[in-house]
N, C-alpha and C positions, 0 to 999 in steps of 0.2 A: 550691711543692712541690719535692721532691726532684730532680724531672729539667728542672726548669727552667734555660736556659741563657741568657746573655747575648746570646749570636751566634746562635740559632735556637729555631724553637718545636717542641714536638713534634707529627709529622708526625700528624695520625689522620684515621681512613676508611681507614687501609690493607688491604689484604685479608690475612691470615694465613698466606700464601704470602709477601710482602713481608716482616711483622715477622720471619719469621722467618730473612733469609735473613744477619741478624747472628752470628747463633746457629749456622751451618750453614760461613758463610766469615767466621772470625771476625777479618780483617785483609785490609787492601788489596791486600795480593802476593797475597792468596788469589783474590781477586773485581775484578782486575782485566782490564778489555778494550780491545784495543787494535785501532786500526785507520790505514793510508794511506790519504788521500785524494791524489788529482792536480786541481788545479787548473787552467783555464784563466785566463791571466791576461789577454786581447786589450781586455775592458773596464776592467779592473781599469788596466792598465797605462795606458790612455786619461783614465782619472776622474785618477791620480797627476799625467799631466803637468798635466792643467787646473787641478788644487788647485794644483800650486808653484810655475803662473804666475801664478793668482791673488794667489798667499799664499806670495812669496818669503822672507819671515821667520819662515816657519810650516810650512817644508816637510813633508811626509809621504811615507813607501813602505810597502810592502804588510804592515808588520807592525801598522800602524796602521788597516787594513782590516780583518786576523785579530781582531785587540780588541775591534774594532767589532762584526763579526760574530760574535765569541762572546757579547760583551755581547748584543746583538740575540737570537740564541740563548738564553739562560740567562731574559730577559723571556719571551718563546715559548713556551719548554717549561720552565717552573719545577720542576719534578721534578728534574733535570739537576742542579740547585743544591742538591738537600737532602744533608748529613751525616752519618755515622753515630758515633754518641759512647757511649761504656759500653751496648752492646747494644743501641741504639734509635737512630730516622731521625728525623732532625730536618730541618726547613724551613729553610734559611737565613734571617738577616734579610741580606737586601742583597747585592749583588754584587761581589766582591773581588778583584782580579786581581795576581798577586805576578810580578814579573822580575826581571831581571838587568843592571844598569847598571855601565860601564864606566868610571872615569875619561878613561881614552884608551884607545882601543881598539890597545893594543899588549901584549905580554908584559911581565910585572911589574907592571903597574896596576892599582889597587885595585877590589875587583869590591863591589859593594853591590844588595843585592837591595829592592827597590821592593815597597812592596805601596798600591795605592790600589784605592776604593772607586768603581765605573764606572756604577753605578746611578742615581745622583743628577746626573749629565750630560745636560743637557739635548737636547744635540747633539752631530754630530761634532766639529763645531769648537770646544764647549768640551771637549771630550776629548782633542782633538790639544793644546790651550792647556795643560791642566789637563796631562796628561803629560812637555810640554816641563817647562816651568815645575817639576818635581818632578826632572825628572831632570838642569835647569838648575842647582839647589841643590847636589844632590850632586857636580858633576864642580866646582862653584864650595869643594870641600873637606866639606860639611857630612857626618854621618854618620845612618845613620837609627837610631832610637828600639834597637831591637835588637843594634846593633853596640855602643852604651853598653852595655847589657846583657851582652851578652858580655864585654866590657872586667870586669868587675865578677866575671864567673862565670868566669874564670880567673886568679882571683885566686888562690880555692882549688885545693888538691891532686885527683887525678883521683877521688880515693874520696866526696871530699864533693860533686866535681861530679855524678857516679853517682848520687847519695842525694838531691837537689836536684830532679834532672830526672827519679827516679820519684816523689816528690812531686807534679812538675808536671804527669805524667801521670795519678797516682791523682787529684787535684784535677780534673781534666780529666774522668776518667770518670764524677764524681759532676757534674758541673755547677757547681764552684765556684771555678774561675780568675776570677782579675778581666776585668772586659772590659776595662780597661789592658793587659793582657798580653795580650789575645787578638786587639783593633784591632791592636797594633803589633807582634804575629807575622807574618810572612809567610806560612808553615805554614799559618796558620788562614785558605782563601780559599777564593774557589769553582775556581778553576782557576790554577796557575804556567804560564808563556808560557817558554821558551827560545826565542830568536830567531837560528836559525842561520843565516839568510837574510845578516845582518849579518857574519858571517864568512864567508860563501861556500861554507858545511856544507850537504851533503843532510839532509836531516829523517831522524831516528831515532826508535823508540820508548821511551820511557821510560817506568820504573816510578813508580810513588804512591807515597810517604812514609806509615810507620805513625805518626808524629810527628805532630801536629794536626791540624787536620780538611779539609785539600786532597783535592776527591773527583774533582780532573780534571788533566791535563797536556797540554797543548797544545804542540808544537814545529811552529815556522815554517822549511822547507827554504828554501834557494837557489833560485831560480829558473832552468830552463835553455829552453832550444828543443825546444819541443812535436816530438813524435814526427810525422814526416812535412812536418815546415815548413824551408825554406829558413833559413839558418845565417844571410845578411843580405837585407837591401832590405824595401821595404815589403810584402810578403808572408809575413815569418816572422814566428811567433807565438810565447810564452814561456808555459809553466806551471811550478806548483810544487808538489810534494808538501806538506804538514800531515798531520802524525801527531797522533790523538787517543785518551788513555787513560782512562779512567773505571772510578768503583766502582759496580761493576753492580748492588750493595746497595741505592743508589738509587735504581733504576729497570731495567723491565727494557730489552730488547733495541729491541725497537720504537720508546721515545719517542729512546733514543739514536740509530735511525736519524733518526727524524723530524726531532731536533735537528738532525744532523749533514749532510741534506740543506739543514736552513735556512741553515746556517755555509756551505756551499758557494756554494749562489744568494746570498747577501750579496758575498762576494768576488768571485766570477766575475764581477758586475754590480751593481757598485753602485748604479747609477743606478734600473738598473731594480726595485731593491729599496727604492726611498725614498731616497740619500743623495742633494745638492746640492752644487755647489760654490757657497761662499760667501769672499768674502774679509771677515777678521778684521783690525777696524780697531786698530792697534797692538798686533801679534802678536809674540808672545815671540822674538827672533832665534835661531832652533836651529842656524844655517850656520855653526858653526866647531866644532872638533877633531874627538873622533868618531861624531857624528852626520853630518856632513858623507860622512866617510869609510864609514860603516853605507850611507848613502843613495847612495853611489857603488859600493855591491858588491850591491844590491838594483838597479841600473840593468839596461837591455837590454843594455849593453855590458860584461857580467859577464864574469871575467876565469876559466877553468877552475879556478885557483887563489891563492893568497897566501902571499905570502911574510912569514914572521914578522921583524919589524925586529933586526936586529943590535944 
């Protein structure tokens, strides 16, 4: 049929208060919600050191918890995950998580945006593997599927680029982009991750993209010293703000709590939520340039700020 799409099915069983609310807030900037949370990180921060003594070649910090936990999230309350495309709510197929990788994390270095598919992970630990390893590629020079694309679409003058990309969006609202373009959009996800935790940024709110069908924005703050806790020794504790925005199109107000109570108790405590430390027998080595340097501004000994390299 007409509104069938590659990347999702149509939603039904919805009540008529739902379908309608395309029709009523016809764009993301219209219907979107945003919310802070604060985090405690005292188990969180406990689970990190055990995995990177475990798994020195496989390290992880708390942005790879946020993943987890919105993955864990998005299985949970599948609502959460569905799209809104040419007036109607769709169900995603799968879960798709789009970021932002670094060559080096210094000024002038080539920024390239990630999008993998997080559903089909079996575990944490092929997630933390399956992550490296992607993002291993790209600092190794390669480029992803969309930055060709780009290459190719600036080829032409700005009038033909204009004429191109409403094309790709009239195509879009009927249901008939290829699922080639649509797997290797970043745009087309269930949630983009900014990890400012990695630059030693507080968490901000950010807006949704009217461009493809991203219906959530996750930002990972900086971690600092939990209100009321000592500054050092074994008694201060560290939280972190996560900012979360969503198209309320979606769903309403409730299961976004719901969800967003579950993304909390994931991170706060992972263990007690189901995760394990396991060590990963010949684990991808991520301990050089700027992962090393990300996972030294995510640490307890986080510096108030950073200086940008000369």
């Amino acid at each position: 049929m007409w509104w069938n799409r590659s990347d999702g099915t149509l939603a039904r069983g919805l009540p008529r208060t739902r379908r309608i609310m395309p029709y009523m807030m016809r764009g993301r900037t219209e219907s979107a919600t945003s919310m802070i949370m604060e985090m405690d990180l005292a188990h969180s921060d406990a689970f990190i050191r055990k995995w990177n003594q475990a798994n020195p070649g496989l390290r992880i910090d708390i942005f790879h918890l946020a993943v987890w936990g919105l993955r864990e999230t998005f299985t949970r309350v599948p609502s959460i995950n569905r799209f809104v495309a040419g007036g109607r709510i769709y169900d995603r197929k799968g879960i798709w998580f789009s970021y932002a990788v670094k060559q080096k994390l210094e000024t002038g270095s080539p920024l390239f945006v990630v999008k993998r598919r997080f559903d089909t992970d079996g575990s944490f630990g092929e997630m933390v593997e399956g992550m490296a390893k992607t993002q291993a590629a790209y600092k190794d020079g390669s480029r992803p599927h969309v930055e060709r694309e780009l290459g190719l679409l600036f080829i032409f003058p700005g009038f033909i680029r204009r004429l191109l990309m409403a094309g790709v969006r009239g195509l879009d609202r009927v249901g008939m982009l290829p699922r080639s373009y649509i797997e290797n959009d970043p745009m087309y996800c269930s949630a983009f991750f900014a990890n400012l935790a990695s630059l030693g940024l507080p968490a901000i709110t950010h807006h949704l993209y009217e461009y493809g069908t991203c219906g959530a924005f996750c930002v990972v703050g900086r971690p600092t010293t939990a209100a009321g806790s000592p500054t050092s020794g074994p008694d201060r504790r560290r939280a972190m703000e996560v900012s979360f925005t969503f198209d309320q199109r979606a769903d309403d107000g409730l299961a976004a709590c719901y969800a967003l109570r579950r993304f909390k108790q994931i991170i706060e405590d992972p263990e007690g939520s189901g995760l394990t430390v396991t060590t990963i027998p010949g684990g991808v080595l991520n301990g050089d340039s700027s992962e090393v340097e990300a996972a030294n501004l995510a640490r307890a000994d986080l510096p108030e700020q950073i200086n940008e390299p000369s």
